[in-house]
C-alpha positions as CSV (number, residue, x, y, z in Angstrom):
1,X,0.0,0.0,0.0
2,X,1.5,3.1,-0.6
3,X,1.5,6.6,1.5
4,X,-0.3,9.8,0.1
5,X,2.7,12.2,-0.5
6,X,0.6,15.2,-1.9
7,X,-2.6,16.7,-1.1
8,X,-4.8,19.5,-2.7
9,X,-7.2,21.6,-0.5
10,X,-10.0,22.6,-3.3
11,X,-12.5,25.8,-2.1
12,X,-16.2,26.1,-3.6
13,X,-16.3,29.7,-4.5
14,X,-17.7,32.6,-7.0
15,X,-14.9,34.3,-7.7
16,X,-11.7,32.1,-7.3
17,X,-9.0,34.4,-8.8
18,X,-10.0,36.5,-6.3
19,X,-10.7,33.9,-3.3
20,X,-7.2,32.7,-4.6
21,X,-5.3,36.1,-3.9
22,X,-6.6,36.6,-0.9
23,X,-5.2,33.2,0.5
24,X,-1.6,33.7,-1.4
25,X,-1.6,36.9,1.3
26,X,-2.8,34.7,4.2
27,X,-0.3,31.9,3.3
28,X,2.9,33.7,1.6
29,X,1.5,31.5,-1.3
30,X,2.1,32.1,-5.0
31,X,0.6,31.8,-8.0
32,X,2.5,29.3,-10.4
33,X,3.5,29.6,-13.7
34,X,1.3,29.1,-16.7
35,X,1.2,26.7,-18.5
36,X,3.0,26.0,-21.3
37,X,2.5,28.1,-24.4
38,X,0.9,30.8,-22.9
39,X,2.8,34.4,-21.3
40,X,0.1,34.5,-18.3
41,X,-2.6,32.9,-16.4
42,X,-5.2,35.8,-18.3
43,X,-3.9,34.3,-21.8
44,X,-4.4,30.7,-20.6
45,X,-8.1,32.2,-19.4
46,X,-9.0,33.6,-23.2
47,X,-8.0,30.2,-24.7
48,X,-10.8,28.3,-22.8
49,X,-14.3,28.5,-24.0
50,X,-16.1,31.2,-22.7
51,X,-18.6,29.1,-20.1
52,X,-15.0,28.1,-18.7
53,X,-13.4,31.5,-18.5
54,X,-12.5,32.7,-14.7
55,X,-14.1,29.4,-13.6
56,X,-10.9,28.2,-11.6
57,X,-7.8,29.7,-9.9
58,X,-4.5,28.2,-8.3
59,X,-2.1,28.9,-5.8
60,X,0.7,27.0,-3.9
61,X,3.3,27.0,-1.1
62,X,6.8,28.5,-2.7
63,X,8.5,25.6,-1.0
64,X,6.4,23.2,-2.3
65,X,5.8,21.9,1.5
66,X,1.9,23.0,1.9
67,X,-0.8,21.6,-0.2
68,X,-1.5,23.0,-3.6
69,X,-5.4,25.5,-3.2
70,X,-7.5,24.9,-5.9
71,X,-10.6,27.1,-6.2
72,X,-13.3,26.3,-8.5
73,X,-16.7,28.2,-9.3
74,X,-19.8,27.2,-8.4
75,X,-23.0,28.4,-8.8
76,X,-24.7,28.3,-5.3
77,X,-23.5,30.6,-2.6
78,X,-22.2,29.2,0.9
79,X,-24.9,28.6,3.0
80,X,-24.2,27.1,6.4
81,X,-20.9,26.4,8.0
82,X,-18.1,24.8,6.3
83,X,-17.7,20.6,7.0
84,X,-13.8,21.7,6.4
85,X,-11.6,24.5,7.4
86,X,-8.3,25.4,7.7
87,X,-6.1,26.4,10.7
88,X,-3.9,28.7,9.8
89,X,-1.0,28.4,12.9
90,X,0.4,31.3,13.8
91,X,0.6,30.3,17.8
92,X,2.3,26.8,17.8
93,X,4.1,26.6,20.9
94,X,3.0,29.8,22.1
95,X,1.2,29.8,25.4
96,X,-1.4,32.6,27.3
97,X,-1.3,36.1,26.6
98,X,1.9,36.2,24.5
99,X,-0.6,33.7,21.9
100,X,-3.2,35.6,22.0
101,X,-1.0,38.7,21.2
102,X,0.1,36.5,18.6
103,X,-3.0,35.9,17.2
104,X,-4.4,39.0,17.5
105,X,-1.5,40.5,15.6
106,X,-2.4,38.4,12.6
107,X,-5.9,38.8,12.9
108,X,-5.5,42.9,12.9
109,X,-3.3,42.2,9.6
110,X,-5.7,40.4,7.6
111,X,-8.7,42.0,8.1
112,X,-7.4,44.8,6.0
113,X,-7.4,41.7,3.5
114,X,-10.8,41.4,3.5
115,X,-11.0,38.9,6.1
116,X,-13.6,39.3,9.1
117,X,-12.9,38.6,12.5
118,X,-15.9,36.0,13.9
119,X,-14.6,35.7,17.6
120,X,-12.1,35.0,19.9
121,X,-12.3,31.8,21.8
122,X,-10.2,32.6,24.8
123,X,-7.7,29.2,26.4
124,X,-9.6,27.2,28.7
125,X,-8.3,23.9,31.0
126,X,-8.5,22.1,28.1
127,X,-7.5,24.2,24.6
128,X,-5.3,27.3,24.2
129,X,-6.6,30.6,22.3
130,X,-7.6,30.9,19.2
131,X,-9.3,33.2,16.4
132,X,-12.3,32.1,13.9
133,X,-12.0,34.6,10.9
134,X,-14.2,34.1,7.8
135,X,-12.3,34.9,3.9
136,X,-13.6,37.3,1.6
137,X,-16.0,34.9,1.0
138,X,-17.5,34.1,4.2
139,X,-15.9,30.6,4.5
140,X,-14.7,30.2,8.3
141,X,-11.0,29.5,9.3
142,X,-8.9,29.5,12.5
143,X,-6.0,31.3,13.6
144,X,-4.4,29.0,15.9
């Protein structure tokens, strides 16, 4: 049996080149190359058929250590809570106030982003602080 090596993270969205910038800021992502044949990602986009134009997006981790983010369009809108989220950890190993400072810190950067700040859940006997944030477009994630 072999071991997955690589994963992809794919986000339901309406706009993805847009969804897609917005997490290349959160992450330090990029976006690659394009492919072959084509100068940029907007000459790859007029080559497909029109019902196919700005219908996907890409970005991935420079040192090719995080999962590749694949946003697709779809037509519904998000509705209820996502049954997936990401953690985005900006406190590991960072304990009491000087996580929350942490946190905080990174939350008051990406709101300017787009981002919104849901709450602050505050350490407890059993889990330390952390941040639920929502993207640009209102799918939930954690600072943690």
């Amino acid at each position: 049996m072999s071991s997955i090596k690589q994963f992809q993270v794919t986000f339901d969205c309406a706009e993805p080149e847009r969804v897609a910038r917005f997490w290349c800021e959160v992450l330090g992502y990029v976006v690659p190359p394009p492919p072959e044949g084509f100068a940029t990602w907007d000459d790859f986009d007029r080559s497909l058929p029109s019902e196919r134009q700005g219908s996907a997006f890409v970005c991935s981790d420079p040192s090719g250590v995080g999962p590749r983010l694949f946003f697709q369009r779809v037509p519904e809108g998000k509705v209820v809570k996502n049954r997936v989220h990401l953690c985005v950890r900006v406190g590991t190993g960072l304990v009491g106030e000087e996580r929350l400072a942490t946190l905080e810190a990174e939350c008051a950067r990406l709101v300017p982003l787009g981002a919104v700040h849901v709450r602050t859940l505050l350490a407890d006997e059993d889990n330390e602080s952390c941040i639920v944030m929502q993207d640009i477009e209102g799918n939930e994630f954690c600072l943690d």
